[in-house]
C-alpha positions as CSV (number, residue, x, y, z in Angstrom):
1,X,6.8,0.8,32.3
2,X,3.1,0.3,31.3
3,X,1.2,-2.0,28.8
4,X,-0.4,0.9,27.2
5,X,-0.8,1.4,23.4
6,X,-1.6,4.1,21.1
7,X,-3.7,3.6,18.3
8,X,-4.1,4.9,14.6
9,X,-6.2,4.6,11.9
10,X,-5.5,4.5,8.5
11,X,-7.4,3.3,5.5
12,X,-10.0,1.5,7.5
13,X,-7.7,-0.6,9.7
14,X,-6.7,0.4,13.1
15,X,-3.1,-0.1,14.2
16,X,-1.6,-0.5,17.5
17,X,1.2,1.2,18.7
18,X,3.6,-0.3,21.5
19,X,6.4,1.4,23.2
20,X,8.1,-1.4,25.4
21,X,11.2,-2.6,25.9
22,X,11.7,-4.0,22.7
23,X,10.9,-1.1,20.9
24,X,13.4,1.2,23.2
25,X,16.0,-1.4,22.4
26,X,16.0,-0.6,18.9
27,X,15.4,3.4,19.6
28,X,18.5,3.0,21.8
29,X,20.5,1.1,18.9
30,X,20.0,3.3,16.4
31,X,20.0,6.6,18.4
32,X,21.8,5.8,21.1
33,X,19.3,7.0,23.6
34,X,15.4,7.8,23.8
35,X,16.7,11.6,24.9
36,X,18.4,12.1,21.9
37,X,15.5,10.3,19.2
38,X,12.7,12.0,21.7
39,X,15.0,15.0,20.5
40,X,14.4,15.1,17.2
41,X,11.1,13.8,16.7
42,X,9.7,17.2,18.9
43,X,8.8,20.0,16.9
44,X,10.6,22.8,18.8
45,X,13.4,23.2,16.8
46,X,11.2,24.3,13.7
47,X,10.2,20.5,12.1
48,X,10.4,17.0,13.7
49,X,13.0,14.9,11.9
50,X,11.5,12.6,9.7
51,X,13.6,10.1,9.3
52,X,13.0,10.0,13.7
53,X,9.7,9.7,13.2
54,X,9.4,7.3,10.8
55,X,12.0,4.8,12.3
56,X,9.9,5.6,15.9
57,X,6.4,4.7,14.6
58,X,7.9,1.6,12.2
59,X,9.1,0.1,15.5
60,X,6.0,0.9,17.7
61,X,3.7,-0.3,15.1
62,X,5.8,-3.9,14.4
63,X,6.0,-4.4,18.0
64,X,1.8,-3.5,18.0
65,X,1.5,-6.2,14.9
66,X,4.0,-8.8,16.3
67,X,2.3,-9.0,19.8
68,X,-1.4,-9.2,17.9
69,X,0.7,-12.1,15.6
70,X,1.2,-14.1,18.9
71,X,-2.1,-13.3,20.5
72,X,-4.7,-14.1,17.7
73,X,-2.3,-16.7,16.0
74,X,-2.3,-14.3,12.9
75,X,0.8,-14.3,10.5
76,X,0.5,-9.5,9.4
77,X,3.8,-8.6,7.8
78,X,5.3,-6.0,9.2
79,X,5.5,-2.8,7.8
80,X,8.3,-1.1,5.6
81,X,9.9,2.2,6.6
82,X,8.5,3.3,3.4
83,X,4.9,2.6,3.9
84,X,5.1,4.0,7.2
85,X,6.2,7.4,5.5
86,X,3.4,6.7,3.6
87,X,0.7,6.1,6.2
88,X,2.1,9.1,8.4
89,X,1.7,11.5,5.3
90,X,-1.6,10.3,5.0
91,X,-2.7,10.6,8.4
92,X,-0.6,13.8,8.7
93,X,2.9,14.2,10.3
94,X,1.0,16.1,13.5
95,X,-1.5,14.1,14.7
96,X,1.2,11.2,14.0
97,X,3.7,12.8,16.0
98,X,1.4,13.5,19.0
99,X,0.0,10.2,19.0
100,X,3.7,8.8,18.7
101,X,4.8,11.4,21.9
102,X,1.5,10.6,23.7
103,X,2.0,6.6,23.9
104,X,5.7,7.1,25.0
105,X,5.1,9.3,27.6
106,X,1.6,7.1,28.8
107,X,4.0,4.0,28.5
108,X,6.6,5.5,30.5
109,X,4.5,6.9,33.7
110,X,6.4,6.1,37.2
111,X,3.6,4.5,38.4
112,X,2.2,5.9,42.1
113,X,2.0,3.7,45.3
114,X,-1.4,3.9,45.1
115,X,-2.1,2.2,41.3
């Protein structure tokens, strides 16, 4: 797995997103696999579930504002599932859900001999 993070912008602040082992942990807890959330926050199917979505990106982005926490000695609270729906309407379920798709698969890259 590799440190790499998405990022999102909404009302003037930039947010990190993380996909590590902390955040599959809690994907894998509440869905009982990344297959089966990776499921249903794709669009094929007609519409992404929400609810996938949401509870994705709430994780990514805590993980993103827990690890900034510990590196700048900040105190953020972490965001609500709500305000997450919020931010993601805002920004537009889309470009969230490609930017949410994007930093898994970046994340989760089998890394080459030669890197």
């Amino acid at each position: 797995m590799k440190d790499l993070n998405g990022k999102i912008s909404y009302r003037g602040k930039e947010y990190r997103l993380v996909f590590n082992l902390n955040v599959m942990e809690r994907i894998q807890d509440e869905y009982g696999s990344i297959s089966a959330w990776g499921e249903k926050t794709e669009s094929k199917n007609g519409e992404p579930n929400a609810k996938a979505v949401i509870f994705g990106f709430t994780e990514m982005l805590n993980e993103g504002i827990d690890i900034s926490n510990e590196e700048n000695g900040t105190n953020d609270a972490p965001l609500t599932l709500r305000q997450v729906g919020r931010m993601i309407t805002e920004v537009g379920m889309g470009q969230a859900t490609d930017t949410l798709q994007r930093t898994v698969i970046e994340s989760t890259k089998v890394e080459s001999k030669n890197e």
